[in-house]
Backbone as a printed PyTorch tensor [residue, N CA C, xyz], in Angstrom:
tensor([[[ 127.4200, -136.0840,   26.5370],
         [ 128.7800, -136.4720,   26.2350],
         [ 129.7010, -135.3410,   26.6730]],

        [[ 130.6870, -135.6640,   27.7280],
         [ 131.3950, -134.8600,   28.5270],
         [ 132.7290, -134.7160,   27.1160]],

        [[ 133.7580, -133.4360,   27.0500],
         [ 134.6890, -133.4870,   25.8420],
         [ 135.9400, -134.4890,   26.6570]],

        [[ 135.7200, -135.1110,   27.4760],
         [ 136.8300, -135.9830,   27.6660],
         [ 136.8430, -137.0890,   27.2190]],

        [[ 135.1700, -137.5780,   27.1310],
         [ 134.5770, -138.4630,   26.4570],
         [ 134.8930, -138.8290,   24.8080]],

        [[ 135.5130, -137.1510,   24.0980],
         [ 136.1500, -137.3080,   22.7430],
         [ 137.7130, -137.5560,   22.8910]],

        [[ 137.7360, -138.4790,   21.2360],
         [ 139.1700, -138.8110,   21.2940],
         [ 139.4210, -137.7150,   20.4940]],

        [[ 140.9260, -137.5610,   20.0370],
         [ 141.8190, -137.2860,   19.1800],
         [ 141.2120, -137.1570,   17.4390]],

        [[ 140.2680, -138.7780,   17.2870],
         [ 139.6440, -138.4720,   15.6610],
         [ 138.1260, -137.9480,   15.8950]],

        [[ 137.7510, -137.8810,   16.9980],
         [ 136.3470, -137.3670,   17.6510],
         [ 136.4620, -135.7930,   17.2730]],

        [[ 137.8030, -135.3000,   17.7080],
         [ 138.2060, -133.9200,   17.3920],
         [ 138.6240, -133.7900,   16.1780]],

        [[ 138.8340, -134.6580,   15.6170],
         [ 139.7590, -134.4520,   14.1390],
         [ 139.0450, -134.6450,   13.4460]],

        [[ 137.3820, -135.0750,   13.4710],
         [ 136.4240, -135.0150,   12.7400],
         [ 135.1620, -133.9910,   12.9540]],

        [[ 135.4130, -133.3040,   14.1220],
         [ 134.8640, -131.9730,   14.1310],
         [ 135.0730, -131.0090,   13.7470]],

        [[ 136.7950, -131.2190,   13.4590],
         [ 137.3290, -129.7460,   13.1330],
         [ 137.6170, -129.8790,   11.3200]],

        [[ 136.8510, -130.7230,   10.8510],
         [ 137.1650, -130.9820,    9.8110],
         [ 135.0030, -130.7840,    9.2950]],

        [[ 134.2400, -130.6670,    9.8670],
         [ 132.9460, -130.8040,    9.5510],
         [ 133.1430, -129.3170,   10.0360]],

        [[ 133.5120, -128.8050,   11.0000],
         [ 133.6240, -126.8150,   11.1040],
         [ 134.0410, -126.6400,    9.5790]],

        [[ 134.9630, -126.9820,    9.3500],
         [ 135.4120, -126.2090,    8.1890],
         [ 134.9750, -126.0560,    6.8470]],

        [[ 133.6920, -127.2810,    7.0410],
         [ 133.2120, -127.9100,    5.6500],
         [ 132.0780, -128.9360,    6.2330]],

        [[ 131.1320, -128.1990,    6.3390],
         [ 129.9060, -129.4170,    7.0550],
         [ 129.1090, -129.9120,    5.9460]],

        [[ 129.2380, -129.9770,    4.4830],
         [ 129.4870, -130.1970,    3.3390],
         [ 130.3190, -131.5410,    3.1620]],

        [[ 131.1310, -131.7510,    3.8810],
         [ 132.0880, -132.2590,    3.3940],
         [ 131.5130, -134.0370,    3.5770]],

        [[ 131.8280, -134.7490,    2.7150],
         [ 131.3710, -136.3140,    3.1080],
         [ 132.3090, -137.0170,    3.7760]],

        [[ 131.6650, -138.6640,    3.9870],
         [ 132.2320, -139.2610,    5.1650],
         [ 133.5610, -139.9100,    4.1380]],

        [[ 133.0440, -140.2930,    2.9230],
         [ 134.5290, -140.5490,    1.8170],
         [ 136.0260, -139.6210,    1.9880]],

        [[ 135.4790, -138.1900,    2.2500],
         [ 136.3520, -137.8040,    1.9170],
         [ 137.0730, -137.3210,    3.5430]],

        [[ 136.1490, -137.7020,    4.2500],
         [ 136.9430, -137.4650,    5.6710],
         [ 137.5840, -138.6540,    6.2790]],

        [[ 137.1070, -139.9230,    5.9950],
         [ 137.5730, -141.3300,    5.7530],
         [ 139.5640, -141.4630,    5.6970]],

        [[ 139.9550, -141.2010,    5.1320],
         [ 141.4850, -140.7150,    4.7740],
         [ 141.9290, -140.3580,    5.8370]],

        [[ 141.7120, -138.9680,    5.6530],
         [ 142.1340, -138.0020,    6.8910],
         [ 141.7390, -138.5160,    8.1000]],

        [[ 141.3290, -139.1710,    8.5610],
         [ 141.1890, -139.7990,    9.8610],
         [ 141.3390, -141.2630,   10.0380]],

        [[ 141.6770, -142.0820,    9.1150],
         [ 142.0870, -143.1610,    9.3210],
         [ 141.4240, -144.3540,    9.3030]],

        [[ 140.3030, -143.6850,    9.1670],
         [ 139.0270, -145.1440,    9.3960],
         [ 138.3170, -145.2390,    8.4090]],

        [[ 137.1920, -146.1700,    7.9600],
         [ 136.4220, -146.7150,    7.0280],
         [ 135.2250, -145.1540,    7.1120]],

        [[ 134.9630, -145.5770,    5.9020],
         [ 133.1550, -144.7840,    5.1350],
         [ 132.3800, -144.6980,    6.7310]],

        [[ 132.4310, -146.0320,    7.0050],
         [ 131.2220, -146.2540,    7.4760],
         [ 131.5040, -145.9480,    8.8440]],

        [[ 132.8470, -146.5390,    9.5270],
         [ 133.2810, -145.9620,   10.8760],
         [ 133.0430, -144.3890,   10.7160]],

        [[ 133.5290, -143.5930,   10.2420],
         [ 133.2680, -141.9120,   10.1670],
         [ 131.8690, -141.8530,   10.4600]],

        [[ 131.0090, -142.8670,    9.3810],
         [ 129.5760, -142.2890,    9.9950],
         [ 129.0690, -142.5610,   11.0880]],

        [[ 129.2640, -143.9120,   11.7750],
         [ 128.8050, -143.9550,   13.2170],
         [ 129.6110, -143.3390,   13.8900]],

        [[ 130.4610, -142.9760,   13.8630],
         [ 131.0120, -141.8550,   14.5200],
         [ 130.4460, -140.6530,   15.1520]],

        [[ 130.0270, -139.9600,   13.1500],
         [ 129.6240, -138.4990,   13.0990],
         [ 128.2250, -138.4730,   13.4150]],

        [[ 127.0690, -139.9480,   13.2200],
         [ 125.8960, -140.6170,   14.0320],
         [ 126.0180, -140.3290,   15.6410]],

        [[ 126.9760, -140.9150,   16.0540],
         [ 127.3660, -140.7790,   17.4930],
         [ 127.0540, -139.4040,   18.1190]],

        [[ 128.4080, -138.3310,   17.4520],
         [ 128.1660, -136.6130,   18.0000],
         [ 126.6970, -136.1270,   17.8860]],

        [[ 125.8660, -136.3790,   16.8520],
         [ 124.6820, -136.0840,   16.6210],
         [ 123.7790, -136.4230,   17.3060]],

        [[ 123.9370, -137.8420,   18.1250],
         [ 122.7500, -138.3870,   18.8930],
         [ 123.2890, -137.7910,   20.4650]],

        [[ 124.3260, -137.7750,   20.9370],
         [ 125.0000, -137.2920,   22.0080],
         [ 124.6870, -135.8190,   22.2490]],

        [[ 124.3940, -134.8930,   20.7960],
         [ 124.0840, -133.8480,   20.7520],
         [ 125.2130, -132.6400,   20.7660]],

        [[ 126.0520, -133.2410,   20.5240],
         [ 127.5440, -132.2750,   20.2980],
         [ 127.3800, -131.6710,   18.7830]],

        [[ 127.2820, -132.0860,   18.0030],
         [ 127.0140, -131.4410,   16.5600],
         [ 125.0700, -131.2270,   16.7010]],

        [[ 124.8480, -130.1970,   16.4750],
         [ 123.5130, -130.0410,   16.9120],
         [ 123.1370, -129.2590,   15.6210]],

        [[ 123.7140, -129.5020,   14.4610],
         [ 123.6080, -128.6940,   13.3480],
         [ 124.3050, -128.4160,   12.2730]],

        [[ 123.9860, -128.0620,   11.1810],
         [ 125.3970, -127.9990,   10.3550],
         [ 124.8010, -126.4420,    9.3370]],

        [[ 125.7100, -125.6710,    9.1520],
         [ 124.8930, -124.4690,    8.9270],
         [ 125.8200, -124.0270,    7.6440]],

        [[ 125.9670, -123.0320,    6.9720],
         [ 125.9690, -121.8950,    6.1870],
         [ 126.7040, -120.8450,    6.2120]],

        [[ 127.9470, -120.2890,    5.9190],
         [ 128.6300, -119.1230,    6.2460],
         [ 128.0790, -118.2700,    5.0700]],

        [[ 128.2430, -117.0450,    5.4140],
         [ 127.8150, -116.2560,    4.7760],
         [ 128.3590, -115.3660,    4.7190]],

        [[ 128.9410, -114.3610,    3.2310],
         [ 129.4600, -112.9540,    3.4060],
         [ 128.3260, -112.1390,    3.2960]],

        [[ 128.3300, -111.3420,    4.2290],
         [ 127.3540, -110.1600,    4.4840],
         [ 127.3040, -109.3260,    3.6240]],

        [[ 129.0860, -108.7920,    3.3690],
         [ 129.7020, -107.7660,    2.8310],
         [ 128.8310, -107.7860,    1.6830]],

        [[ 129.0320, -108.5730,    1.2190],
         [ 128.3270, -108.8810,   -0.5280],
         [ 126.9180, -109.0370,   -0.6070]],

        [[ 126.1070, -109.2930,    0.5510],
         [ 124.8910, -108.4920,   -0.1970],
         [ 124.4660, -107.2290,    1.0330]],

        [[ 125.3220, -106.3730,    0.8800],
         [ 125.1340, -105.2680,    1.4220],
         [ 124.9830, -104.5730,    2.7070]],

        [[ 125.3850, -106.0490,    3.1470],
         [ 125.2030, -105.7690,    5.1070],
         [ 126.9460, -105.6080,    5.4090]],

        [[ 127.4270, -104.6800,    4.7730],
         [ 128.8880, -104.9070,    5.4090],
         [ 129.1940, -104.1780,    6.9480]],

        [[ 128.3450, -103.6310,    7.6270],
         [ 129.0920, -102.7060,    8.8590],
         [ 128.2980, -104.0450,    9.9390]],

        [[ 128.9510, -104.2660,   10.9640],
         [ 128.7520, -105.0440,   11.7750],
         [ 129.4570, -103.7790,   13.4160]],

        [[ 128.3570, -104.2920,   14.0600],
         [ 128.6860, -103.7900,   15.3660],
         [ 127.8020, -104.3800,   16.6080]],

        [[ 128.2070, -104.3970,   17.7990],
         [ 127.2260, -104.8800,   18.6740],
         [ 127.1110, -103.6860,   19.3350]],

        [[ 125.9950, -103.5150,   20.1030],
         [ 125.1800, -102.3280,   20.7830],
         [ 125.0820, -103.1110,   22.2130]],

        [[ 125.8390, -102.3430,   23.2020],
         [ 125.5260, -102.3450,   24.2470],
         [ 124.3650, -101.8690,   25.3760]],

        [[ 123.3980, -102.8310,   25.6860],
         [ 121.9780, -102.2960,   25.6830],
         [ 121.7350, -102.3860,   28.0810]],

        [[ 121.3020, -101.4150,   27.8700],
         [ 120.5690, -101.1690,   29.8820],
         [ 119.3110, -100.8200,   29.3630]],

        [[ 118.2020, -101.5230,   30.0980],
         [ 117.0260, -101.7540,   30.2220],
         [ 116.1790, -100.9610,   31.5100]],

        [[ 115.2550, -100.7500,   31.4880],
         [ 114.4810, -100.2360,   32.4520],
         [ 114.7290, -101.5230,   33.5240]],

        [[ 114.7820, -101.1700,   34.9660],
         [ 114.8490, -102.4610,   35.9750],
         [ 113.7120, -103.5270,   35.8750]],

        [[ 112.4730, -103.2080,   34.9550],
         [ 111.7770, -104.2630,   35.3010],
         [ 111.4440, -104.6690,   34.0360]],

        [[ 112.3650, -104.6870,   33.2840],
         [ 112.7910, -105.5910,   31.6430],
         [ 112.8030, -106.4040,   32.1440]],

        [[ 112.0710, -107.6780,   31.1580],
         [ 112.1300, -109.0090,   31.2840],
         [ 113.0480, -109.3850,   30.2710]],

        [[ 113.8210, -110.7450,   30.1800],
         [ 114.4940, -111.4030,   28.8950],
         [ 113.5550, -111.3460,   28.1330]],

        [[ 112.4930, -111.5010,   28.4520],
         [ 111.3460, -112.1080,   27.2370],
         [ 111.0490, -110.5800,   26.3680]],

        [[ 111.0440, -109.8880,   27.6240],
         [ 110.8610, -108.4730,   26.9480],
         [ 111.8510, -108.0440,   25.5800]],

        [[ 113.4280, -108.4850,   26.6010],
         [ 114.6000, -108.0340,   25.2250],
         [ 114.4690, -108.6140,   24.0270]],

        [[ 114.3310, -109.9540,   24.2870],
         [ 114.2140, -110.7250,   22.9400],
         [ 112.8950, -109.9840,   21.9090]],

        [[ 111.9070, -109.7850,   22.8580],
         [ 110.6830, -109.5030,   21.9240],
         [ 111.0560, -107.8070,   21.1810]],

        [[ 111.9650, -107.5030,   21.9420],
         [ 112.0920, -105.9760,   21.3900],
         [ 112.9730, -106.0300,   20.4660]],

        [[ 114.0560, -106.9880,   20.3580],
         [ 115.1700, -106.8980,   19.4330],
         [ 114.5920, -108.1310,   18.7160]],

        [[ 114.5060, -109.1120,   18.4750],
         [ 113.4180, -109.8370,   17.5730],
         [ 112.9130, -108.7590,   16.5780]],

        [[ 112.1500, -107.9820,   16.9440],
         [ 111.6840, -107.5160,   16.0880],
         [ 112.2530, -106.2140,   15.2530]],

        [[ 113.9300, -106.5080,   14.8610],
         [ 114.4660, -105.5600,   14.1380],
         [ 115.4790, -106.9570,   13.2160]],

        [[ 115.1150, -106.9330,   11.7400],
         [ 115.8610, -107.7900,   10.6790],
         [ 117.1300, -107.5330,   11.1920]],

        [[ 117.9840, -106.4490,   11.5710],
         [ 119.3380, -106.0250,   11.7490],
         [ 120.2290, -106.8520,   12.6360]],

        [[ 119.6560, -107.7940,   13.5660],
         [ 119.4850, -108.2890,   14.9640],
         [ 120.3740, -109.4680,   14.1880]],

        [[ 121.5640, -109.8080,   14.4380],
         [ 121.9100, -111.3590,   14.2100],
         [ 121.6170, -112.3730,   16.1230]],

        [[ 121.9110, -111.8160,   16.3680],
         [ 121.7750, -112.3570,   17.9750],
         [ 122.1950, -111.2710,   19.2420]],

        [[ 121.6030, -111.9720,   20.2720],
         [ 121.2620, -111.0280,   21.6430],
         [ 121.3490, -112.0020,   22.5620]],

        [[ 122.8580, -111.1980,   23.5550],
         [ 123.4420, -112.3690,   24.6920],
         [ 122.8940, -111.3090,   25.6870]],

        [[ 121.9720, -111.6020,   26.4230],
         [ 121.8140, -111.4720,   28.0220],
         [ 123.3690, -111.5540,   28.5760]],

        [[ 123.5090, -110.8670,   29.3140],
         [ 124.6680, -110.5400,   30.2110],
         [ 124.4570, -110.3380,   31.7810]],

        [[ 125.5700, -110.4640,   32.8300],
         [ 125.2490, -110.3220,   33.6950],
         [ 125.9740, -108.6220,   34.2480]],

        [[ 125.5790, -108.2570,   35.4800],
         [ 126.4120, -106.9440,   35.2530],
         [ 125.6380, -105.6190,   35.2590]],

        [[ 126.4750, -104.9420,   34.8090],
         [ 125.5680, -103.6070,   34.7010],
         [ 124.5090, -103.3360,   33.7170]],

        [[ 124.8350, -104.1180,   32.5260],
         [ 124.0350, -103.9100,   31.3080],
         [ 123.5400, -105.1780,   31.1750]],

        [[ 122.6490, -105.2540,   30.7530],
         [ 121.2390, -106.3880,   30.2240],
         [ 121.7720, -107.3560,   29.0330]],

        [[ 122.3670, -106.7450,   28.1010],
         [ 122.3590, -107.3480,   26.7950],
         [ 123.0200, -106.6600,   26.0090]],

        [[ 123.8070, -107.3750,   25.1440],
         [ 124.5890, -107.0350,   24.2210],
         [ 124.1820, -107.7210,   22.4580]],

        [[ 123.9190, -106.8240,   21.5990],
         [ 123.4400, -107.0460,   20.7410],
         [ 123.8490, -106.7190,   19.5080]],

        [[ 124.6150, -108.1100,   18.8600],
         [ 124.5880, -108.0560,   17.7090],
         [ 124.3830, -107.8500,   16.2960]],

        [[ 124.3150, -106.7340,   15.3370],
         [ 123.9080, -106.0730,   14.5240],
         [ 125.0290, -106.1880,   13.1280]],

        [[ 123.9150, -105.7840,   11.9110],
         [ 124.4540, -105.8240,   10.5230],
         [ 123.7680, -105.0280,    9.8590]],

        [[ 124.3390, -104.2570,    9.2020],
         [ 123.9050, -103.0720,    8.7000],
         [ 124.5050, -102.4620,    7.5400]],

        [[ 123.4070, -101.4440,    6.5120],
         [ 124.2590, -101.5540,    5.4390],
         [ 125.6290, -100.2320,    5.3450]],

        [[ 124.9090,  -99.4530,    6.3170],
         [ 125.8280,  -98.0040,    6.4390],
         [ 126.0650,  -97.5320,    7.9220]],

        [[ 126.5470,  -96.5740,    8.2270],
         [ 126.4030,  -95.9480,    9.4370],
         [ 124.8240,  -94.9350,   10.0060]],

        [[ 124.3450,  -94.8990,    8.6300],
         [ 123.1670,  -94.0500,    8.6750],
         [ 122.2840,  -95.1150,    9.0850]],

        [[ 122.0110,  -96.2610,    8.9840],
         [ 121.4690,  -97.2470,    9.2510],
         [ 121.6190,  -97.8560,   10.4800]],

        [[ 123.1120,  -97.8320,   10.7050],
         [ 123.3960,  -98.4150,   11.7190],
         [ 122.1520,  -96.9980,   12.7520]],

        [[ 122.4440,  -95.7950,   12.8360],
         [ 121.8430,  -95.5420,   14.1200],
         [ 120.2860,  -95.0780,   13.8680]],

        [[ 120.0520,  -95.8390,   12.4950],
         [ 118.4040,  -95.2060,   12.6970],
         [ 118.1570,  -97.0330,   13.8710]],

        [[ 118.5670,  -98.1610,   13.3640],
         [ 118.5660,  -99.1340,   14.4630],
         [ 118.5330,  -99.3090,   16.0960]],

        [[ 119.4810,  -98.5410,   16.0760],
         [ 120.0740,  -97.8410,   17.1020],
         [ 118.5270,  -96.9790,   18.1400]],

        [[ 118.4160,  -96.5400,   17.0950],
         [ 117.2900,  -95.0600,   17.7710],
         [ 116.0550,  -95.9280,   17.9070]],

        [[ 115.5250,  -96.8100,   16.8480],
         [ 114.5530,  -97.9520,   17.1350],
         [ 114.8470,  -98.4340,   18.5460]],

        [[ 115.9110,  -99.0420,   19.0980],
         [ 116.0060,  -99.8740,   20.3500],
         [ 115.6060,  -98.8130,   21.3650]],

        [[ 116.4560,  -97.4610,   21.0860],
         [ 116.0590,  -96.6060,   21.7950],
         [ 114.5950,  -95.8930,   22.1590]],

        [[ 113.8260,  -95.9070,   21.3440],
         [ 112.7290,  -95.9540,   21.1520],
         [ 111.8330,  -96.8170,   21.3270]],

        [[ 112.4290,  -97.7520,   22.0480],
         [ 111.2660,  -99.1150,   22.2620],
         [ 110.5270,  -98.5620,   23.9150]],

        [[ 110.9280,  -97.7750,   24.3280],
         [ 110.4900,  -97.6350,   25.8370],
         [ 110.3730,  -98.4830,   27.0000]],

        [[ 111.4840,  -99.4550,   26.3380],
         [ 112.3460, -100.1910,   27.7820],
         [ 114.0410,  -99.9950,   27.7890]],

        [[ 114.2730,  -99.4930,   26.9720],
         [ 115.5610,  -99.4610,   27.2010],
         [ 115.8790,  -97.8000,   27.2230]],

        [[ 117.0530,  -97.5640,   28.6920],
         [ 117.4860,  -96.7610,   28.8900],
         [ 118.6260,  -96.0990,   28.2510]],

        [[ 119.9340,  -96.9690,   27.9870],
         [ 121.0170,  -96.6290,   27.7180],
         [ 121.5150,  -97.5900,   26.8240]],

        [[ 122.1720,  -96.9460,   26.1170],
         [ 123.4850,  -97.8590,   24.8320],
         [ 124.8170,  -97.3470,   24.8540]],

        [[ 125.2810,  -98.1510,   24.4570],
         [ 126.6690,  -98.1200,   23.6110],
         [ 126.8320,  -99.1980,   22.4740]],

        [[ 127.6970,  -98.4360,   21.5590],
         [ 127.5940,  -99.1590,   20.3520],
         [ 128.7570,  -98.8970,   19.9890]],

        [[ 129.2470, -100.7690,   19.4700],
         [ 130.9860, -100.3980,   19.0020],
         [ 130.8890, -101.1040,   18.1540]],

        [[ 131.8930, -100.4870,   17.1920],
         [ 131.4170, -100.9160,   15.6500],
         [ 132.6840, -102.0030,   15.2540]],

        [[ 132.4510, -103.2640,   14.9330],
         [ 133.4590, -104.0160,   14.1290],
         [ 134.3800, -103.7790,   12.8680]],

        [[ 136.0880, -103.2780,   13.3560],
         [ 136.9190, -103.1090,   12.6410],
         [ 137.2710, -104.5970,   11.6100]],

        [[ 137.0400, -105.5660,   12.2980],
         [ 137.8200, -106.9560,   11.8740],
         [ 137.5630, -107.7140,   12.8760]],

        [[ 137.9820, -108.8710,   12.6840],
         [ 137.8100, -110.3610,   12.8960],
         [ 138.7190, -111.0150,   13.0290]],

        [[ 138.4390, -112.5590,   14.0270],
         [ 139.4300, -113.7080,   13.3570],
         [ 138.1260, -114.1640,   14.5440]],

        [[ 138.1910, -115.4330,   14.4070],
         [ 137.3030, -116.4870,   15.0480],
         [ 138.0760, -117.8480,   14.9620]],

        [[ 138.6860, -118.1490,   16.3300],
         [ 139.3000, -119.5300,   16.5260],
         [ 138.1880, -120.7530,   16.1680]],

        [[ 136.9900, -120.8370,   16.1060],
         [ 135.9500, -121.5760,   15.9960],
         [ 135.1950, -121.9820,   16.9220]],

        [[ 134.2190, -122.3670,   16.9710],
         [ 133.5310, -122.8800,   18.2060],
         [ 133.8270, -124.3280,   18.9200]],

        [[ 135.0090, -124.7630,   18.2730],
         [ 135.7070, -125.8370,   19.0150],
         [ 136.5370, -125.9360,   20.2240]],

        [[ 136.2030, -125.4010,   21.7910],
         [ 136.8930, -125.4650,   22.4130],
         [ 137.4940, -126.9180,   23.1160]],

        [[ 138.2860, -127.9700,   22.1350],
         [ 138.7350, -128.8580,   22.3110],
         [ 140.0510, -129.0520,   22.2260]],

        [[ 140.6180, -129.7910,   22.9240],
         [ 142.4910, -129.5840,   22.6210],
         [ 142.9150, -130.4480,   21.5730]],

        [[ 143.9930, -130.8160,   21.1570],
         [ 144.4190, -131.4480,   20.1960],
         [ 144.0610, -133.0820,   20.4400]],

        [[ 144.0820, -133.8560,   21.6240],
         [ 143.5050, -134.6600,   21.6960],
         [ 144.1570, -135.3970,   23.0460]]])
């Protein structure tokens, strides 16, 4: 399903399941104009099309003790495999996710941590894996996240 393929309540019922994937088809019913049951073949529809591929969980970190967030900018020995990065950063709890990049550097890697002392014993682990050459690591002041809806108003 191409996003041209969505209408206006296609979007107005995504951006309403982002905000609350919790939320039922009663109470999104209203707000979009249509029946119980239209919402659900609807929200049936994105799911089988594969546009909603999930409905997940936010979480404050802060509060159970993972408040420092930073991603680590990671260069690999030239004959690192992906499979290699994943298997090397996989295997650190700290790891929320790891984007392959194109470029000078290999991968950029997402991290949560409870201090700064933590943050670089992590740090020294990657370094210590004996495929990776070089880092940089920049630490998250703040946030805002438009959402993962890159759809227009309709």
């Amino acid at each position: 399903m191409a996003a041209d393929e969505l209408d206006a309540t296609d979007r107005r019922l995504l951006r309403l399941l982002k905000a609350d994937g919790r939320r039922t088809y009663s109470e999104m019913a209203p707000e979009v104009g249509l029946s119980v049951a239209a919402v659900k073949r609807r929200v049936d529809r994105l799911r089988a099309n594969g546009v909603i591929t999930g409905f997940t969980v936010e979480v404050d970190h802060a509060k159970l003790g993972w408040g420092v967030e930073a991603f680590t900018e990671v260069r690999c020995a030239g004959s690192t495999s992906i499979r290699d990065i994943h298997r090397i950063t996989g295997q650190l709890p700290e790891v929320q996710a790891v984007f392959t990049i194109a470029g000078d550097l290999d991968a950029l890697v997402h991290m949560r941590v409870r201090d700064l002392d933590h943050l670089q014993r992590v740090v020294d682990r990657l370094r210590g894996s004996g495929m990776v050459i070089g880092t940089r690591t920049l630490m998250v002041l703040g946030s805002w996240n438009r959402g993962d809806l890159p759809v227009g108003e309709g």
